[in-house]
C-alpha positions in Angstrom: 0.0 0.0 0.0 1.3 3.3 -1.0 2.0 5.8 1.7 0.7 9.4 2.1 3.3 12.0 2.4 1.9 14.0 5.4 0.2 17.1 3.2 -2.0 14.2 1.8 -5.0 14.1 4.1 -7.3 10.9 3.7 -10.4 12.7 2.2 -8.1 13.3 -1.1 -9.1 9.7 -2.1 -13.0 11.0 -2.5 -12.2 14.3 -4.5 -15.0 15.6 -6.7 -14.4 16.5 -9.8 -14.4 20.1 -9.7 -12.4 20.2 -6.9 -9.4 18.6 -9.2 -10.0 21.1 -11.9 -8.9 23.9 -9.7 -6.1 21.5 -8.1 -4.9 21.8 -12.1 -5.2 25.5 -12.5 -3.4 26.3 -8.9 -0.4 24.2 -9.6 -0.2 25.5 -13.4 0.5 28.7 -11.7 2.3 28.2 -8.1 4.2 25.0 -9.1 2.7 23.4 -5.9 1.0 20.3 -5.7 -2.5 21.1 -4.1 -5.2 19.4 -2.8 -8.7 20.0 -3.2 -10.1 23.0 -1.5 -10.4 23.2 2.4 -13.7 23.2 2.7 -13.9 19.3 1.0 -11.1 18.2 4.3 -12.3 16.4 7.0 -9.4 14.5 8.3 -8.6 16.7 10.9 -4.7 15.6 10.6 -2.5 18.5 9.2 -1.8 18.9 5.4 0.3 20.8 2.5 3.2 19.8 0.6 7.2 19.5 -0.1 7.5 21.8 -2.6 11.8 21.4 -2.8 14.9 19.8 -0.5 18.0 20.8 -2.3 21.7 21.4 -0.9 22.1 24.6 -0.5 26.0 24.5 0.4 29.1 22.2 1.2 27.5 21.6 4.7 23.5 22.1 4.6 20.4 21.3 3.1 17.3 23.6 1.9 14.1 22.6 2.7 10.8 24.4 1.5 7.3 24.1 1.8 3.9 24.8 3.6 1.6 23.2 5.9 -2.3 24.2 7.8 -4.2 22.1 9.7 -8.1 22.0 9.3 -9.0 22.4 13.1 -7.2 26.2 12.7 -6.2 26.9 9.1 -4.5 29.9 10.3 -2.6 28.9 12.6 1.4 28.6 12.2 2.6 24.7 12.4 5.4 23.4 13.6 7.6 21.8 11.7 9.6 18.8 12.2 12.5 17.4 10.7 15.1 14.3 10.0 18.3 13.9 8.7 19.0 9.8 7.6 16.2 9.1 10.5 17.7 11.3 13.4 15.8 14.7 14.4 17.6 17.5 12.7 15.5 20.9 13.3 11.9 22.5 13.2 10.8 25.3 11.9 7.2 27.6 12.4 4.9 28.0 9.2 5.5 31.5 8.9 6.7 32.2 4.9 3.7 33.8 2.9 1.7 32.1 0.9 -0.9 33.7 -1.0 -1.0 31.3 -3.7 -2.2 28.6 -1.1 -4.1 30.9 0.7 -6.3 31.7 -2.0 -6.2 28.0 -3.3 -6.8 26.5 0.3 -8.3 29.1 2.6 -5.1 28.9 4.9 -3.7 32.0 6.6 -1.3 34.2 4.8 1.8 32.6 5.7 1.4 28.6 5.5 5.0 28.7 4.0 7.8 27.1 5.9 11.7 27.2 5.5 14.3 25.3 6.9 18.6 24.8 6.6 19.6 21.8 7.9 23.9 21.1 8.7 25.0 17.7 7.0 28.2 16.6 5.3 28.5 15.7 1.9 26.9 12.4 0.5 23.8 11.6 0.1 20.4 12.1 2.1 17.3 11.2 3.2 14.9 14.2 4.4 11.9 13.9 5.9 9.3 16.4 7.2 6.6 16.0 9.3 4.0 18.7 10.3 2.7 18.9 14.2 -0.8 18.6 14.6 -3.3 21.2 16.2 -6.2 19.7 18.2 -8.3 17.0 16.9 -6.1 14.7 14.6 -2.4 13.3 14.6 0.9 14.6 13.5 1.1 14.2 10.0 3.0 11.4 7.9 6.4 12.3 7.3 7.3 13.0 3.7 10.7 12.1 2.7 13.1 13.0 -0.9 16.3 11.5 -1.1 19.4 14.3 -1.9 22.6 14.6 -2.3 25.2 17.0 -0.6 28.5 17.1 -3.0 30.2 18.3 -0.3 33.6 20.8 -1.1 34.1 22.4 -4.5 35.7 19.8 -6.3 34.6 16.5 -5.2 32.8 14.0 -7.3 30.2 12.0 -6.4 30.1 8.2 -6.5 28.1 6.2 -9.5 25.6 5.2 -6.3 25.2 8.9 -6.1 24.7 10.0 -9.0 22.2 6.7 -9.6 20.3 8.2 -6.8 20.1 11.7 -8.1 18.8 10.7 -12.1 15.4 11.0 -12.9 12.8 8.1 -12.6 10.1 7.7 -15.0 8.3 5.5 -17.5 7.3 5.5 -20.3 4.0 3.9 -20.8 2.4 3.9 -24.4 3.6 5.0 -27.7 1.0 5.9 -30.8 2.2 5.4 -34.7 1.0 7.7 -37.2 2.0 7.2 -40.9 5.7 8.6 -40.1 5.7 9.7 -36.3 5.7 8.2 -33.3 4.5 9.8 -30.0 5.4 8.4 -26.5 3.6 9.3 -23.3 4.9 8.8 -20.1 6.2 10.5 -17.0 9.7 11.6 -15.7 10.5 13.3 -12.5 14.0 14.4 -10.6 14.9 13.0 -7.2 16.7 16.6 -6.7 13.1 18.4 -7.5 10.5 16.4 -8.1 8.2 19.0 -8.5 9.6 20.5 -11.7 9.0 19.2 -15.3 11.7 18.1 -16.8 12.9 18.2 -20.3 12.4 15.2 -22.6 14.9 13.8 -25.3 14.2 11.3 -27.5 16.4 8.3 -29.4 15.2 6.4 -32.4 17.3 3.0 -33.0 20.3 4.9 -30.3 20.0 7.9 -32.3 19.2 11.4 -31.4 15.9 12.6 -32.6 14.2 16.1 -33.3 10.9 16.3 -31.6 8.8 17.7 -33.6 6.2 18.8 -30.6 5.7 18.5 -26.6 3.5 19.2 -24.0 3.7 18.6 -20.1 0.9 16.4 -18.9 -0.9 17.1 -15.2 0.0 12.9 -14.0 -2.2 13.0 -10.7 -1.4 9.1 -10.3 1.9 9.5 -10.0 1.9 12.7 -8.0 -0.3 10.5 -5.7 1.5 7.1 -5.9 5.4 9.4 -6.5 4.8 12.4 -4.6 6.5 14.4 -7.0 4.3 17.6 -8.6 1.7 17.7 -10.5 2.7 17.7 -13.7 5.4 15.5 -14.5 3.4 14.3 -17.5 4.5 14.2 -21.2 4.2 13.4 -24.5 6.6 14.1 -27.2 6.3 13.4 -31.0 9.2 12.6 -33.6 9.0 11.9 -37.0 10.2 8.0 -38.0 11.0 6.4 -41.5 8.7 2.9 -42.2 10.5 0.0 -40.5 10.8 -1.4 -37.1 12.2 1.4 -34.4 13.1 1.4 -31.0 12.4 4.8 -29.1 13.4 5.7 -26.3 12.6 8.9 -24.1 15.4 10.4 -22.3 14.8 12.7 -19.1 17.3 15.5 -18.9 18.8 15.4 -15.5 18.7 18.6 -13.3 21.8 19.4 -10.7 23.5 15.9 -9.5 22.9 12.8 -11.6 22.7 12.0 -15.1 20.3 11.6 -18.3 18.8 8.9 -18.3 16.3 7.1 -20.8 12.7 6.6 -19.1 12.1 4.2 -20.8 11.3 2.6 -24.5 9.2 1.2 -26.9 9.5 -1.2 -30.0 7.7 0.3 -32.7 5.9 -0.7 -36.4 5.7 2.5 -38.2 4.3 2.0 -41.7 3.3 -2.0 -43.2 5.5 -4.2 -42.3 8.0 -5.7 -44.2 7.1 -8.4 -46.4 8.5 -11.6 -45.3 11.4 -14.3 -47.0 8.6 -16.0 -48.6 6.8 -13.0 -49.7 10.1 -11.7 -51.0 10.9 -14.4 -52.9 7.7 -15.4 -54.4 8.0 -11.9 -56.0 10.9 -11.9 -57.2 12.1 -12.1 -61.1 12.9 -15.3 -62.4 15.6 -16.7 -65.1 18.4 -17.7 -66.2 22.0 -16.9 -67.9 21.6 -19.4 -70.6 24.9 -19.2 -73.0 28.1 -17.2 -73.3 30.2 -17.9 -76.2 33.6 -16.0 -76.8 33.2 -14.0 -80.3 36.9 -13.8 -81.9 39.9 -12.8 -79.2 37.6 -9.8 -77.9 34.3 -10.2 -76.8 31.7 -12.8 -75.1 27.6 -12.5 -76.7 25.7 -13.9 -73.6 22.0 -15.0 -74.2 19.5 -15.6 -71.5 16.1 -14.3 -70.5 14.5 -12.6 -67.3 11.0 -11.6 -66.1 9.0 -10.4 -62.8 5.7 -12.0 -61.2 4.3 -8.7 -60.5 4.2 -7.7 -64.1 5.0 -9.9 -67.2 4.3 -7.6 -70.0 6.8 -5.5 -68.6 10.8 -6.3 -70.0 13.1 -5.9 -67.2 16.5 -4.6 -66.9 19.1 -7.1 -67.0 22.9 -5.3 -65.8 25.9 -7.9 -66.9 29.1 -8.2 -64.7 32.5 -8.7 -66.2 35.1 -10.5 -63.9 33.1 -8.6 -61.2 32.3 -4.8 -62.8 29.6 -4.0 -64.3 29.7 -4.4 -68.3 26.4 -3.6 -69.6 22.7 -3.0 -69.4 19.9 -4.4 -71.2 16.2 -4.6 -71.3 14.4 -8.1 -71.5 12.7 -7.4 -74.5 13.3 -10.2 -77.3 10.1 -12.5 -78.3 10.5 -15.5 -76.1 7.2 -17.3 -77.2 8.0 -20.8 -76.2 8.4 -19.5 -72.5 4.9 -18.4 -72.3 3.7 -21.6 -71.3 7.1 -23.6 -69.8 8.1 -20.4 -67.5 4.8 -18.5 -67.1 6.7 -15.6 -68.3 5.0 -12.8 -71.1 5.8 -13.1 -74.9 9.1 -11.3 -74.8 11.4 -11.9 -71.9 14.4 -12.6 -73.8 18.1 -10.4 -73.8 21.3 -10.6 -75.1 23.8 -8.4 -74.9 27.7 -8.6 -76.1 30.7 -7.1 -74.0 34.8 -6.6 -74.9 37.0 -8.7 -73.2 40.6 -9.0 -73.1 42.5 -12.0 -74.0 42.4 -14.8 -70.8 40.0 -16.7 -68.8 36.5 -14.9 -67.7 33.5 -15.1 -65.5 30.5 -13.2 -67.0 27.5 -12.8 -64.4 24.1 -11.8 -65.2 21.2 -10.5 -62.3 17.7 -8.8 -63.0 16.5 -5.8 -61.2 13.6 -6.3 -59.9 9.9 -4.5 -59.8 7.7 -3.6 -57.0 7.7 -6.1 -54.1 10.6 -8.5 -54.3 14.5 -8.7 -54.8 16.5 -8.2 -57.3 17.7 -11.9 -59.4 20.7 -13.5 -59.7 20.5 -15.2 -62.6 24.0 -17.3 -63.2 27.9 -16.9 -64.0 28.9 -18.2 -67.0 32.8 -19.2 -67.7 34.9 -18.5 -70.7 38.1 -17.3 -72.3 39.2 -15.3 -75.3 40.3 -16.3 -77.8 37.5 -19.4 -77.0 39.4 -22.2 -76.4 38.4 -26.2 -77.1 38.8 -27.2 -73.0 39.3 -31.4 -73.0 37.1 -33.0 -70.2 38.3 -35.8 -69.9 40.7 -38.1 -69.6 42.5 -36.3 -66.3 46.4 -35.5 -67.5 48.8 -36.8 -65.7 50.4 -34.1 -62.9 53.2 -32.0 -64.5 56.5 -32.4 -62.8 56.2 -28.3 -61.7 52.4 -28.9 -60.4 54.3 -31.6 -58.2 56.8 -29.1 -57.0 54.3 -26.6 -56.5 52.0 -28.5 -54.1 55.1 -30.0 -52.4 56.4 -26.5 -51.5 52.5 -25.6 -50.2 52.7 -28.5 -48.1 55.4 -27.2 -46.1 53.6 -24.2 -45.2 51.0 -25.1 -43.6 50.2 -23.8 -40.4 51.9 -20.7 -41.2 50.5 -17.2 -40.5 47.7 -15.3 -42.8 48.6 -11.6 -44.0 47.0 -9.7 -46.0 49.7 -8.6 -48.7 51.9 -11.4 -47.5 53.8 -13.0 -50.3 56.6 -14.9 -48.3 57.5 -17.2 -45.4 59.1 -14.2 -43.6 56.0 -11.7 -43.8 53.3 -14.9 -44.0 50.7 -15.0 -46.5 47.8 -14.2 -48.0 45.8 -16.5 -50.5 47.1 -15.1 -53.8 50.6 -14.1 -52.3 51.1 -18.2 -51.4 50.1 -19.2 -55.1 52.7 -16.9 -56.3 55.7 -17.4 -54.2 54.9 -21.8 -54.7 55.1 -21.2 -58.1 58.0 -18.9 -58.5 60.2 -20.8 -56.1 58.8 -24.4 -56.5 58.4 -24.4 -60.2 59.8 -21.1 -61.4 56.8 -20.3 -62.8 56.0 -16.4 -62.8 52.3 -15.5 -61.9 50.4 -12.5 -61.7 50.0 -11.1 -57.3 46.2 -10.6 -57.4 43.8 -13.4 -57.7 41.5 -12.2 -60.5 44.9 -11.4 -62.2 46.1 -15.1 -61.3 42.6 -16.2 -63.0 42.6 -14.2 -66.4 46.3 -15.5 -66.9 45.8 -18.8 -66.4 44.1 -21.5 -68.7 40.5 -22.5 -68.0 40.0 -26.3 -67.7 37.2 -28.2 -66.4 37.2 -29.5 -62.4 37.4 -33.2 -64.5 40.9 -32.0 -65.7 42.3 -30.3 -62.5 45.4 -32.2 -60.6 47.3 -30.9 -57.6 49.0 -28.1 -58.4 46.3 -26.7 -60.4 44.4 -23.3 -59.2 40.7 -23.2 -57.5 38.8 -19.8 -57.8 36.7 -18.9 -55.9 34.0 -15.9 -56.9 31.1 -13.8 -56.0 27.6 -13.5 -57.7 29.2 -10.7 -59.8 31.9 -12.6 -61.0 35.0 -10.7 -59.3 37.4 -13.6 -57.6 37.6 -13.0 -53.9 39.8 -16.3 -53.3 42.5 -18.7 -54.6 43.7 -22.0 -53.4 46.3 -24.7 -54.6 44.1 -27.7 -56.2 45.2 -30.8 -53.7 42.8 -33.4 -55.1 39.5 -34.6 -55.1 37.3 -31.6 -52.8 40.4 -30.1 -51.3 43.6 -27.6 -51.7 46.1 -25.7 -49.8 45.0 -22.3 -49.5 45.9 -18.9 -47.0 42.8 -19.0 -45.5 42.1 -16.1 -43.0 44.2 -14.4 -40.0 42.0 -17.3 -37.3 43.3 -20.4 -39.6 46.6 -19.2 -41.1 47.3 -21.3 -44.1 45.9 -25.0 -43.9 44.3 -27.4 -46.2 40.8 -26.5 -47.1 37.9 -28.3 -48.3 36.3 -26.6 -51.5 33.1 -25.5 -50.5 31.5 -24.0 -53.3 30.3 -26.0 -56.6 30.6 -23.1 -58.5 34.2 -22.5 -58.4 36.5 -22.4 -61.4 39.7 -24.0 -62.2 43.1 -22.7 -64.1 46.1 -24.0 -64.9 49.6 -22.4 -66.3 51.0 -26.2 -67.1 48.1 -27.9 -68.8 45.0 -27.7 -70.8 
């Protein structure tokens, strides 16, 4: 059960409703937390309210405030008051008042003042009101403070824990591309006092685009802080999932500190994998054929779900850059039916290439909901070259030297830029220092060079010694390793594995030589 402070008489649970509207208006204007007018009281215990307990110097404490009791409003109170639970001083009521007097019907000077001597750290104050006639003492009412003590001395994280503001924040309302939170945030150092409200979307500061202090009865009640610690502040938020938080700005000792958050929808959600996917394009790189010693003419065809008369853009990636752009737009008719696609989803599209081994890439950007397409790599060199499948050669004496040499590196150290046993190695750095020392075999440093110099066989021709690249869905090689048989090769792997043997992982991978074809 929550406590009254002792300026909380019992008859405040059965307030009418007119008596609260005036509550409102009085506190707007004084900053005090009132009650409802005298004439509703008929506890006959003494009431009023804590307006502020703040440290006024190295070595005391401020204390303000006023009190009345109902059997005399007029009359001045004593007032009574603890330091950490021993009695520290008293005071008469005896500041003017005039804002409570009009509000309550008190006397003129209800108002009470009181220093109290402490040494730094922090405090709890409590203040109790004497009672007059029928009735008891009051409650005490108690606020936790903290004294810093001499210029220059820092308070401790438990300090400044106990001086941030409390709060919540308890509901937040999505408009098409806002958000606004409600809640309630008060200082321990004046609880009385709205504070200022910052807010975060996803960690990051946000403008508020408008805020408004909300009278929070409930929590003055349940709190005792003033009346209006209420508040709701609106920023604007892009469609996606948010989290927003609402930061109270800290007054005197303590920090910020966020009230509290929320996890937010703002606009339709996103559409899921399945969606996604189901609404994607769909097709295919179909053929790429080496024209002469300088290009590749690449045939394939593309189209989107959400709109089959419409030809889609198809962008073509050369050894990983983009090469060309092409619309979708050749008569396809016999895809109609076997691929559900419209009458002309068909491209083709020719790009240069310099002489060597090549990886052209095809995707198709997508329309409406869905994802763009990745629609194959396709292999080739120029000049075009007649690549035997079969049978496997036998392994040339320098392929033998090459993967002996590998061998005895294993379990060195990854570096990126590493060509050597001294520095270590990266993946393309090992392939060229095995082949120049092992075989005497000059290579290019860089893997996509390594690839476009050296001869493109099929994975049924490979033997150790031979080169496995590896490459994105754009074509561009991102990693080489030293064929060591059947699903393996020596390779510089990363900086957590070093150079070891490595399975190869991806079906898709290529395979060169510079001893065999």
């Amino acid at each position: 059960m929550i406590q009254r402070p002792f300026f909380m008489p019992a008859i405040r649970t059965r307030r009418s409703l007119s008596g609260v509207a005036s509550i409102v208006l009085a506190a707007a204007v004084t900053g005090t937390c009132l009650a409802q007018p005298a004439a509703a009281d008929t506890s006959h215990n003494p009431f009023g309210y804590l307006d502020s307990v703040v440290a006024a110097s190295p070595t005391a404490i401020k204390v303000t405030g006023w009190a009345a009791d109902p059997d005399d409003l007029a009359r001045p109170l004593t007032i009574t008051a603890t330091v950490d639970g021993r009695a520290a001083g008293q005071v008469l009521s005896a500041v003017a008042r005039p804002d409570v007097a009009k509000a309550r019907g008190t006397g003129p000077t209800p108002g009470f003042a009181l220093s109290l001597t402490t040494v730094a750290g922090s405090h709890v104050v409590c203040v109790s009101a004497v009672n007059v006639g029928s009735g008891a003492n009051s409650q005490p009412d108690c606020r936790t403070v903290l004294n810093p003590g001499p210029a220059g001395a820092q308070p401790t994280p438990a300090e400044i824990a106990a001086q941030s503001p409390i709060g919540a924040v308890d509901s937040a309302v999505v408009a098409t591309s806002s958000v606004q939170l409600t809640g309630w945030a008060a200082d321990p150092g004046d609880l009385t006092k709205p504070l200022r409200i910052a807010v975060t979307v996803d960690g990051a500061a946000a403008v508020v685009t408008a805020a408004s202090v909300v009278a929070r009865p409930d929590v003055a009640a349940a709190r005792r802080t003033g009346p209006n610690q209420g508040f709701k502040v609106t920023v604007n938020a892009a469609s996606g999932l948010h989290t927003v938080c609402a930061v109270a700005t800290n007054i005197g000792v303590g920090a910020n500190k966020a009230v509290g958050c929320k996890t937010v929808q703002v606009g339709p959600p996103p559409p899921s994998a399945a969606e996604i996917a189901a609404h994607s394009p769909s097709g295919a790189l179909e053929s790429a054929t080496a024209v002469g010693s300088t290009a590749v003419r690449v045939v394939g065809w593309a189209s989107d779900p959400d709109n089959r008369a419409t030809a889609l853009e198809v962008v073509g990636y050369l050894d990983g850059s983009s090469a060309a752009t092409v619309s979708a737009n050749i008569a396809r008719p016999e895809l109609v039916t076997s691929q559900h696609t419209g009458p002309a989803a068909g491209y083709t599209f020719s790009v240069a290439a310099n002489t060597g081994s090549h990886l052209i890439c095809a995707w198709a950007v997508n329309i409406g909901v869905g994802a763009n397409k990745y629609l194959g790599c396709s292999a080739f060199s120029t000049p075009a070259v007649s690549m035997p499948t079969s049978p496997t050669p036998a392994t040339p004496a320098a392929n033998t030297k090459v993967t002996t040499l590998a061998a005895k590196y294993l379990g060195y150290p990854y570096v990126w830029g590493g060509a050597s046993p001294s520095t270590g190695f990266d993946c393309s750095g090992l392939v060229q220092y095995t082949y120049r020392v092992g075989a005497g075999i000059t290579t290019p440093r860089i893997a996509q060079d390594q690839f476009h110099a050296a001869r493109r066989i099929t994975a049924g021709r490979a033997v150790p010694g031979d080169l496995v690249f590896f490459h994105d869905s754009t074509g561009s090689v991102y990693h080489v390793g030293i064929y060591a048989g059947p699903g393996g090769m020596y390779a510089a792997v990363d900086p957590a594995n070093g150079v070891r043997y490595q399975n190869i992982w991806d079906s898709t991978a290529t395979y060169g030589s510079f001893t065999h074809s």
